[in-house]
DRENDRENPA-206224 format. One record per atom (N, C-alpha, C, O): residue in one letter; x, y, z. Coordinates in steps of 0.05 Angstrom, whole numbers, padded with zeros to 5 digits, always signed. Example, Ala and Ser with C-alpha at 12.3 -4.5 7.8 and 13.67 -1.06 7.14 Angstrom:
BEGIN
a+00264-00114+00156a+00246-00090+00156a+00264-00066+00156a+00285-00066+00169s+00257-00045+00142s+00273-00021+00143s+00258+00001+00157s+00268+00023+00161
This chain:
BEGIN
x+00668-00659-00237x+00665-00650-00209x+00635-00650-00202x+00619-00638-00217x+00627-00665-00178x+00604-00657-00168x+00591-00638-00156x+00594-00633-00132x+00570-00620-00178x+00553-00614-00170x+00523-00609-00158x+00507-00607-00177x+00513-00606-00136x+00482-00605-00134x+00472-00581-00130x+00482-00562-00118x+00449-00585-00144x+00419-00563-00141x+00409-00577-00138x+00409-00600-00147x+00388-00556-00112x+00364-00558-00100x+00346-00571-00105x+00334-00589-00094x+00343-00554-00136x+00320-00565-00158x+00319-00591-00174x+00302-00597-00191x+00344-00610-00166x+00352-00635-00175x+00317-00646-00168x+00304-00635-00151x+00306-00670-00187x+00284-00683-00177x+00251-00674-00179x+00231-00687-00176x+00254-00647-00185x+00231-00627-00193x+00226-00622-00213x+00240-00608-00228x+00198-00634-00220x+00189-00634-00250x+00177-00604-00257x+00179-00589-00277x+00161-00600-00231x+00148-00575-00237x+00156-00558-00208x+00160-00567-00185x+00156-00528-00220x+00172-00515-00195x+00155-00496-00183x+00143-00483-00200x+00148-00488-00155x+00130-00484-00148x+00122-00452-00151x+00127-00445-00174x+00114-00435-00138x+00109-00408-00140x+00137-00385-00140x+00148-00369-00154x+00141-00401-00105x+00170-00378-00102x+00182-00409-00074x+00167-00421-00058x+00213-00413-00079x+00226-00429-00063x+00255-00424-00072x+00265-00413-00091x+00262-00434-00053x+00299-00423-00051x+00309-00447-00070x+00298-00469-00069x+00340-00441-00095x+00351-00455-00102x+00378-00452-00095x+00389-00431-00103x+00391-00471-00080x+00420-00464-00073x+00427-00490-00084x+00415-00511-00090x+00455-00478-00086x+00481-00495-00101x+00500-00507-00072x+00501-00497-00049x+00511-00527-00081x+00534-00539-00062x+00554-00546-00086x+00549-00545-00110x+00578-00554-00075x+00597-00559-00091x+00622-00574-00082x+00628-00565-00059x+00637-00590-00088x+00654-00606-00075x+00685-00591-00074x+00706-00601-00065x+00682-00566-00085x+00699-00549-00084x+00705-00530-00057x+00689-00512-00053x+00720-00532-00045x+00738-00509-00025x+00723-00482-00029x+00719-00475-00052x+00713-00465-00009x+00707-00435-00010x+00726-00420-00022x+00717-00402-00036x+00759-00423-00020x+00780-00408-00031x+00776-00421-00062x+00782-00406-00082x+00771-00434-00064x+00769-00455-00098x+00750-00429-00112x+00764-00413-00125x+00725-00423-00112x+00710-00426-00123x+00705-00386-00116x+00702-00371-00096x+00709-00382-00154x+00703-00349-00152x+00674-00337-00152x+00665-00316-00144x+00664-00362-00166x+00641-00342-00158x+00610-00367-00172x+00614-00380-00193x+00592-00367-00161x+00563-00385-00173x+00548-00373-00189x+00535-00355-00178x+00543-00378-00219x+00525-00366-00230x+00500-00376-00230x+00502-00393-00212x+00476-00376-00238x+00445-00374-00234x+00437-00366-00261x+00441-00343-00269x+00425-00384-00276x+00414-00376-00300x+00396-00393-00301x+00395-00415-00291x+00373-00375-00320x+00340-00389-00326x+00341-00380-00361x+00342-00359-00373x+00340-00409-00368x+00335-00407-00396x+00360-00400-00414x+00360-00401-00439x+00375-00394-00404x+00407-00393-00415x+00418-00363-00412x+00438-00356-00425x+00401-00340-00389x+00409-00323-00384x+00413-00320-00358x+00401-00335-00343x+00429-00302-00348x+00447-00298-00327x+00426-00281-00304x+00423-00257-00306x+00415-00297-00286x+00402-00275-00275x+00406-00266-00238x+00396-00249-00222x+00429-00289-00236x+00444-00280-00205x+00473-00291-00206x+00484-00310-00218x+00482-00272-00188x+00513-00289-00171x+00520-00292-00158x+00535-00273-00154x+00521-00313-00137x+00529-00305-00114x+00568-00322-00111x+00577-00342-00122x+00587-00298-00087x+00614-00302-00090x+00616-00315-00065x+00639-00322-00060x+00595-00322-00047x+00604-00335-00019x+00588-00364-00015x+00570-00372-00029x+00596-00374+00002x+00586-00397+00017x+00563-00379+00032x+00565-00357+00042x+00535-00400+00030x+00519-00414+00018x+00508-00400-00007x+00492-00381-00007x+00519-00413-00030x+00518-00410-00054x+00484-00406-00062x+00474-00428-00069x+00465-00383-00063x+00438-00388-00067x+00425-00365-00082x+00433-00342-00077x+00408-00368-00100x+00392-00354-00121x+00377-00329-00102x+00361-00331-00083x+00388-00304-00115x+00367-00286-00081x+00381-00283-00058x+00370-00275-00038x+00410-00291-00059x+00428-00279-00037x+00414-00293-00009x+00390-00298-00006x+00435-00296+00009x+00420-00314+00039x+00391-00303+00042x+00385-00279+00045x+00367-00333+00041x+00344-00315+00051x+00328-00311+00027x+00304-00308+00030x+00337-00309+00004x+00324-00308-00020x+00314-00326-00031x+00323-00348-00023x+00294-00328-00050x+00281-00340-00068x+00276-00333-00094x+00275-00309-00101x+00274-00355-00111x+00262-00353-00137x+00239-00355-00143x+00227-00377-00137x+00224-00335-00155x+00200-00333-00161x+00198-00339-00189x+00213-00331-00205x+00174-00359-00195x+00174-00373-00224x+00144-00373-00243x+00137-00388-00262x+00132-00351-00231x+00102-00344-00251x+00116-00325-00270x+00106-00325-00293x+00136-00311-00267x+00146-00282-00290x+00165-00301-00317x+00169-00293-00340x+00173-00320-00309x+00183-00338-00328x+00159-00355-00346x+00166-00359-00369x+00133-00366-00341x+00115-00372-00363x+00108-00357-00375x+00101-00335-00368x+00109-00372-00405x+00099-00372-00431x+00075-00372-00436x+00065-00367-00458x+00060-00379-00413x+00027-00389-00422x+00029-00412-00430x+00006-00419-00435x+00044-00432-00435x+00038-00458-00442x+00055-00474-00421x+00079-00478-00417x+00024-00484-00406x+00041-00495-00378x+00047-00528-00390x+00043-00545-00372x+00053-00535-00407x+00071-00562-00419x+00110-00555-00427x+00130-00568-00431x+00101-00521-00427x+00128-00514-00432x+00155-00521-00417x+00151-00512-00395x+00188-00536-00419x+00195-00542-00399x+00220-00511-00398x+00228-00497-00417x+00225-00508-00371x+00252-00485-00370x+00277-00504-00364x+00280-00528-00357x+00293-00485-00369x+00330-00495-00362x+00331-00476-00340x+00325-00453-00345x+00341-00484-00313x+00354-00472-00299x+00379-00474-00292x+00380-00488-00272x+00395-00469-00299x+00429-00485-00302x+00449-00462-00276x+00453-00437-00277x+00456-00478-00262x+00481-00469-00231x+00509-00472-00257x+00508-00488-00275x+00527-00457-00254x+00545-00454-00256x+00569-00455-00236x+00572-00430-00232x+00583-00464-00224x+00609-00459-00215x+00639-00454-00228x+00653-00470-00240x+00646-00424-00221x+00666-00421-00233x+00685-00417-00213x+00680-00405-00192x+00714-00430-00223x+00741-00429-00203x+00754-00397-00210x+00746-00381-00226x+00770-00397-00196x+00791-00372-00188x+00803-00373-00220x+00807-00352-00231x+00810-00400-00236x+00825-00406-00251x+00814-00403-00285x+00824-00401-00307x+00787-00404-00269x+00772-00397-00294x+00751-00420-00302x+00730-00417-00316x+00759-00440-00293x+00749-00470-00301x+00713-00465-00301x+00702-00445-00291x+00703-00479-00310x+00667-00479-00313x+00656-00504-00310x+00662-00525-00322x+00639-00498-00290x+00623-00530-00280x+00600-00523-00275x+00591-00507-00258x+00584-00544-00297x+00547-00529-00288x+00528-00555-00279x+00539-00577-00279x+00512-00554-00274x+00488-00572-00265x+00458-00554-00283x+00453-00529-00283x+00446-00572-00293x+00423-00560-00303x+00399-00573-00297x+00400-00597-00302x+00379-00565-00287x+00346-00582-00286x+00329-00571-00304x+00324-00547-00303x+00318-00588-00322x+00287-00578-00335x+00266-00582-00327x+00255-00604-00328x+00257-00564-00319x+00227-00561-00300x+00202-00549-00317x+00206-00538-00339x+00174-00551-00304x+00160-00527-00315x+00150-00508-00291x+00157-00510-00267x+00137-00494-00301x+00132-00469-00283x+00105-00469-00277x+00091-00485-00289x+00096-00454-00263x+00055-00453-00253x+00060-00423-00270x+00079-00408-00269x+00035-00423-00285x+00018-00402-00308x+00020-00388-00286x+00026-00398-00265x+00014-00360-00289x+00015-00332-00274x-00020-00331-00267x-00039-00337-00282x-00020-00324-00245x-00042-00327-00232x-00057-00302-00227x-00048-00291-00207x-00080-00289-00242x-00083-00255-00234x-00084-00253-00202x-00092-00272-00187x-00075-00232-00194x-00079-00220-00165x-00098-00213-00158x-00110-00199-00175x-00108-00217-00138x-00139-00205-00132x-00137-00180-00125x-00151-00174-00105x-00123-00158-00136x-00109-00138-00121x-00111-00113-00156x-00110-00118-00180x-00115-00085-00140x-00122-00060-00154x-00098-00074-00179x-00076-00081-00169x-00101-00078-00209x-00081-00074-00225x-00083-00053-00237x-00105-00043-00240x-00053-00035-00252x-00056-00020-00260x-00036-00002-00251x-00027-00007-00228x-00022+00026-00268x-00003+00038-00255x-00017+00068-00229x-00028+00088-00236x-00014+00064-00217x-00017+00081-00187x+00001+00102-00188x+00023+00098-00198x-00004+00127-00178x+00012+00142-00163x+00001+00154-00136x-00022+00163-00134x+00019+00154-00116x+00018+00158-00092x+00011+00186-00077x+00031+00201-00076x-00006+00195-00067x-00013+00228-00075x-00003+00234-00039x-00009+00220-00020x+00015+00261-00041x+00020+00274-00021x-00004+00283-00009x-00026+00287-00019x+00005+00286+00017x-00022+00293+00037x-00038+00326+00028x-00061+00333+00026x-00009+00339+00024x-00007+00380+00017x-00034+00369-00017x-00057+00378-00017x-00029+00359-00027x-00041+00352-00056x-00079+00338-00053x-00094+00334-00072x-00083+00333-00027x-00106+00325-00028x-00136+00328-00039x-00156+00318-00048x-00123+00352-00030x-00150+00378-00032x-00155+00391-00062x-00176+00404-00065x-00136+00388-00084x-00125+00401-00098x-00135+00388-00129x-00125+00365-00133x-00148+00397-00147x-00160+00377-00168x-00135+00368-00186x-00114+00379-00191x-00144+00346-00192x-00128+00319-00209x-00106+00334-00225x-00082+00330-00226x-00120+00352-00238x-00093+00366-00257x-00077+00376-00240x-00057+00383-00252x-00074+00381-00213x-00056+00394-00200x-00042+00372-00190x-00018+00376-00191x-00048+00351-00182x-00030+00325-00175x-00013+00309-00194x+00010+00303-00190x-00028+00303-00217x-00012+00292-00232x+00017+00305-00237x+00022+00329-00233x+00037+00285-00246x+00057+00292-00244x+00079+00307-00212x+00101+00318-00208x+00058+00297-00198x+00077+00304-00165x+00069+00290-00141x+00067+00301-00119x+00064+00254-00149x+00068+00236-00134x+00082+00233-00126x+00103+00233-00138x+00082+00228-00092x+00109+00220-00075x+00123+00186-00087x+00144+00178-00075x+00110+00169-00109x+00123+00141-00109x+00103+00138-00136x+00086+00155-00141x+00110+00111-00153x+00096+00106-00158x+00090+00079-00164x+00110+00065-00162x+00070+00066-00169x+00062+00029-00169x+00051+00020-00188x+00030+00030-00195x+00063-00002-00203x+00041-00016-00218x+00044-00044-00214x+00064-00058-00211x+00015-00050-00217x+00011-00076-00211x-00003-00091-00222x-00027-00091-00221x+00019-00115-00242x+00006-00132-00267x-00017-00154-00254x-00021-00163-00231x-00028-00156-00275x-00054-00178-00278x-00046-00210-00268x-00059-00229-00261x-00014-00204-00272x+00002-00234-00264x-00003-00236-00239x-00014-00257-00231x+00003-00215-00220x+00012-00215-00196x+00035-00219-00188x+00046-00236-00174x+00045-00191-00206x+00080-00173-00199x+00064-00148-00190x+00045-00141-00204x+00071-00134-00167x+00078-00101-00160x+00109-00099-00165x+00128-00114-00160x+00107-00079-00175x+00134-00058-00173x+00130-00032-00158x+00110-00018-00162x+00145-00027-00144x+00147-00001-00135x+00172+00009-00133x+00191-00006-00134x+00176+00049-00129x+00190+00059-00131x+00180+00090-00125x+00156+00095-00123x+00201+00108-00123x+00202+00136-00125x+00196+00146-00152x+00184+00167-00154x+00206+00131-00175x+00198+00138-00194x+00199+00107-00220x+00217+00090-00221x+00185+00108-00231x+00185+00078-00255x+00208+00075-00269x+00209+00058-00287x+00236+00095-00262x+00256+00092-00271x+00277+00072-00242x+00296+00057-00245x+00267+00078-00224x+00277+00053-00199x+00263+00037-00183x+00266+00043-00159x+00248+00019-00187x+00230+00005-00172x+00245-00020-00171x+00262-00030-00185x+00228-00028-00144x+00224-00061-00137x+00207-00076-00142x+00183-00070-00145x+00220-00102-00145x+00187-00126-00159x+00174-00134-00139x+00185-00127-00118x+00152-00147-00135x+00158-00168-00112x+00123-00178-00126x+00107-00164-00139x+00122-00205-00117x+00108-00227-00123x+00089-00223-00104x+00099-00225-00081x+00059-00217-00105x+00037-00207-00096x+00011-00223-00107x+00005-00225-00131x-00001-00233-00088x-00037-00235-00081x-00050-00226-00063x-00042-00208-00048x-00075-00238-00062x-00089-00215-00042x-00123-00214-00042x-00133-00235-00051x-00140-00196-00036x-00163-00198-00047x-00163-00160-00044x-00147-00144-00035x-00192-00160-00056x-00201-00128-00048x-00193-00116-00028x-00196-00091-00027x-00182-00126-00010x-00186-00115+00014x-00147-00115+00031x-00138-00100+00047x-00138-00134+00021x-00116-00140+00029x-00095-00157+00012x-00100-00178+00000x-00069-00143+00013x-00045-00137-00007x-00024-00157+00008x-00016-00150+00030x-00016-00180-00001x+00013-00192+00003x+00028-00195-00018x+00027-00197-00042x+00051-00192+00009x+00072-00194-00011x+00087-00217-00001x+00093-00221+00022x+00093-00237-00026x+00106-00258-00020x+00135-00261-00017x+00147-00270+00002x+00144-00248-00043x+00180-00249-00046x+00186-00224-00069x+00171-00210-00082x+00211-00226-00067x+00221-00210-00088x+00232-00226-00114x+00244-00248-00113x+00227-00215-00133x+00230-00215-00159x+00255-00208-00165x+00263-00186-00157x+00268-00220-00175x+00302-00227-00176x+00297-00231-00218x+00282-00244-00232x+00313-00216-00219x+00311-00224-00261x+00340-00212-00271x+00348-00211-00294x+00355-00201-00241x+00386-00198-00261x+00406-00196-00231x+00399-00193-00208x+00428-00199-00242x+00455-00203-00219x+00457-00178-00198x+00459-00156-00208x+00456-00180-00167x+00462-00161-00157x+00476-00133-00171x+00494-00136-00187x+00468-00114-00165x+00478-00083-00167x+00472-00083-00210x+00486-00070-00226x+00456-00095-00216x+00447-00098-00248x+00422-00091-00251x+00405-00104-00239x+00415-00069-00268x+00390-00057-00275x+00374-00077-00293x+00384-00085-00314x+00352-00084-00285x+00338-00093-00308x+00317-00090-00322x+00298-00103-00312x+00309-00073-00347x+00288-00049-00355x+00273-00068-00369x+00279-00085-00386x+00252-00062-00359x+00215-00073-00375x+00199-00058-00367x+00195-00049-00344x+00183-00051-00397x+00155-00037-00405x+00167-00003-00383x+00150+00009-00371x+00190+00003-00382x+00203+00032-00381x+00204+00031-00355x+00206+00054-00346x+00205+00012-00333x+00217+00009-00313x+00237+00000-00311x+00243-00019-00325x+00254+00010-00290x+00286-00006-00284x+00273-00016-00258x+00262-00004-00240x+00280-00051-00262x+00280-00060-00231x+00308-00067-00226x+00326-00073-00242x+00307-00065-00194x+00338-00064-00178x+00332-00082-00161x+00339-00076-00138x+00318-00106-00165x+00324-00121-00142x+00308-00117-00121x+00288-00102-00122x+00315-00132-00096x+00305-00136-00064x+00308-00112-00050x+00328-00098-00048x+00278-00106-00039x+00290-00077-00024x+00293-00084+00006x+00272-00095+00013x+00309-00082+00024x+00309-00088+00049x+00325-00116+00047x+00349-00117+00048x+00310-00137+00044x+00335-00162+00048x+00325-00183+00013x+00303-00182+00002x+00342-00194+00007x+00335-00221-00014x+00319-00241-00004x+00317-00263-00014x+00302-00231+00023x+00285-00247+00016x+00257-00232+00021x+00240-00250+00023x+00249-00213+00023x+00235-00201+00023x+00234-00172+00049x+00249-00152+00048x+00220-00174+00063x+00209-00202+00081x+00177-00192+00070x+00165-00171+00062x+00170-00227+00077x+00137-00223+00071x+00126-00194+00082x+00139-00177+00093x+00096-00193+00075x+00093-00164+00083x+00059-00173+00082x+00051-00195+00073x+00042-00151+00093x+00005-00160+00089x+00006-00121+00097x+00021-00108+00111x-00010-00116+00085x-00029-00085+00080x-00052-00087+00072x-00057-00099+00051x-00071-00073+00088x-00096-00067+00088x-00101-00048+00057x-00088-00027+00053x-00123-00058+00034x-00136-00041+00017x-00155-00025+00025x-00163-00032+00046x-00168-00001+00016x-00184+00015+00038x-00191+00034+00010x-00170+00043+00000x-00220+00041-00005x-00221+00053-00024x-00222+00081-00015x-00225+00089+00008x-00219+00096-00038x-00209+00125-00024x-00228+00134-00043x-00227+00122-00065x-00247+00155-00043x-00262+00175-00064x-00243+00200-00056x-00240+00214-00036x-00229+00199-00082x-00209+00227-00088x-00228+00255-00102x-00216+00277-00099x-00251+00256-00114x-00271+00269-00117x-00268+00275-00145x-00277+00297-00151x-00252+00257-00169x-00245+00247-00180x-00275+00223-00204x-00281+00202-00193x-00282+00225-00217x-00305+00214-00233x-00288+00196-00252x-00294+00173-00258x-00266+00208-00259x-00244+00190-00279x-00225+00183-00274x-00207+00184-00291x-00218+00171-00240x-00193+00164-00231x-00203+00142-00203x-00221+00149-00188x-00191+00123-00201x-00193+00105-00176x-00182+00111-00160x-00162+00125-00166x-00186+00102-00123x-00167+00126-00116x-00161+00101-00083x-00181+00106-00069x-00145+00082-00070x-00142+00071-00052x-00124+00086-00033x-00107+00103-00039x-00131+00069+00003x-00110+00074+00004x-00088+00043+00022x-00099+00023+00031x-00063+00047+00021x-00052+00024+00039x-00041+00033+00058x-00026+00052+00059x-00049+00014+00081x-00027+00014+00114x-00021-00013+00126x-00038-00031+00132x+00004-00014+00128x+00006-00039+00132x+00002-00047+00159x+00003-00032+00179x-00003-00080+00160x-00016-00095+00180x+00015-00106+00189x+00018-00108+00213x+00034-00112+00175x+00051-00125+00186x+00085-00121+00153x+00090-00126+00130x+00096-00109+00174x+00113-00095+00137x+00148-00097+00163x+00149-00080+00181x+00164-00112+00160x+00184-00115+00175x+00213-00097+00157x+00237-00100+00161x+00200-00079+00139x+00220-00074+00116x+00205-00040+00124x+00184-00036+00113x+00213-00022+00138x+00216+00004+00137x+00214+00019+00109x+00197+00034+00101x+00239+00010+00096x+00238+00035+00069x+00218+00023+00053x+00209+00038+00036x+00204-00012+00053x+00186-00005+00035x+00166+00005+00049x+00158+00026+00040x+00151-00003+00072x+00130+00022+00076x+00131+00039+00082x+00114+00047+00098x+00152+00057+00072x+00153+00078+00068x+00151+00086+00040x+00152+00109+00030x+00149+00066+00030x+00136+00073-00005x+00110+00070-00002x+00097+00090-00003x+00092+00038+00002x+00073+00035+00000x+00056+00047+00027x+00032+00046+00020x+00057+00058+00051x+00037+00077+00056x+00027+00095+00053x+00041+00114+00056x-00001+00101+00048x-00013+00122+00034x-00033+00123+00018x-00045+00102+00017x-00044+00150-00003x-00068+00144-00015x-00056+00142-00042x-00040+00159-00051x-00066+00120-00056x-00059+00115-00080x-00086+00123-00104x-00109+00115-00104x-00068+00150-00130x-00098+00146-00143x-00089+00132-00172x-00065+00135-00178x-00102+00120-00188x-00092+00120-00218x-00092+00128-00229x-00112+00138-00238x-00066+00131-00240x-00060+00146-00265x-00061+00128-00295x-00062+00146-00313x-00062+00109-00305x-00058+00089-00325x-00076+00069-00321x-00077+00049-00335
């Protein structure tokens, strides 16, 4: 049975771009599309338009290098019937090396307004959120490093984007690294892009960095409602 991906024809795969599946199969045919990178399972989608990141989503492909950009990946579509049957398509591609962010790295916590005034030992441990953000250029955020979101980030000193979300396991599937659980897309699978102003903050603080962010353009409510505010470091 014929199948196509997106990614048919692509030697090397770019930052972050959508991979959808088609299939010569009936919508009632077909239970459900799997999505795997490297021979693990990392989406599903059960409806027509069959795509990595749910309608609107993308795959982001710096958190998959090895550091050896000769390295090639498997990204293999799956189609499976009602019946059980299995039909895959696979492309070997490589990926672009992870690129540092020009952006604060490091884990952050988000300091309540009541806590401003109040020395460092009194804050720690009663951040409203908290953030960290690798050298790759991944942020995660969350209420706490036990539920955060990924999302694919550059930027310079001064100003924070966000490109896409970071997708690494199947809707409603926890997936834990370095003691974070990420959950996926917050607001929609595909992000939405986002830009926030950096702004350094002196917390009065000699052994702590201290920013803050507001966003310039954030179409996603609950996340800036994580990321506005003064951020100091903790890590």
């Amino acid at each position: 049975m014929e199948i196509t991906s997106s990614l048919e024809g692509r030697d090397v795969l770019p930052r972050h771009l959508r991979w959808a599946v088609s299939t010569a199969l009936s919508a009632d045919q077909v239970w459900r599309v799997r999505f795997l990178v490297d021979g693990k399972l990392r989406w599903i989608d059960f409806e027509e338009p069959y795509s990595y990141g749910g309608d609107g989503g993308y795959l982001v492909t710096p958190w998959i290098s090895s550091g050896n950009p000769l390295e090639r990946h498997e990204f293999t579509a799956e189609v499976v019937t009602a019946g059980g049957s299995t039909w895959s398509a696979t492309v070997s591609a490589r990926v672009p090396d992870p690129v540092p962010a020009h952006v604060p790295y490091g884990i952050w916590g988000r300091v309540p307004a009541s806590l401003l005034d109040r020395p460092f030992s009194d804050r720690f441990g009663h951040f409203s959120a908290e953030m960290y953000v690798s050298g790759s250029g991944e942020l995660w955020i969350g209420r706490t490093y036990q539920r955060a979101y990924a999302y694919e980030v550059t930027g310079s000193t001064k100003t924070l984007r966000i490109l896409a979300p970071i997708q690494r396991a199947p809707p409603g599937i926890a997936f834990s690294q370095q003691g974070w659980r990420l959950w996926g897309d917050l607001c929609t699978p595909a992000g939405p892009f986002a830009t926030y102003t950096i702004t350094e903050v002196d917390l009065g603080d000699p052994y702590s960095d201290g920013f803050s962010l507001s966003a310039r353009k954030d179409p996603c409510p609950e996340r800036r409602a994580l990321l506005e505010g003064i951020w100091q470091r903790i890590d």
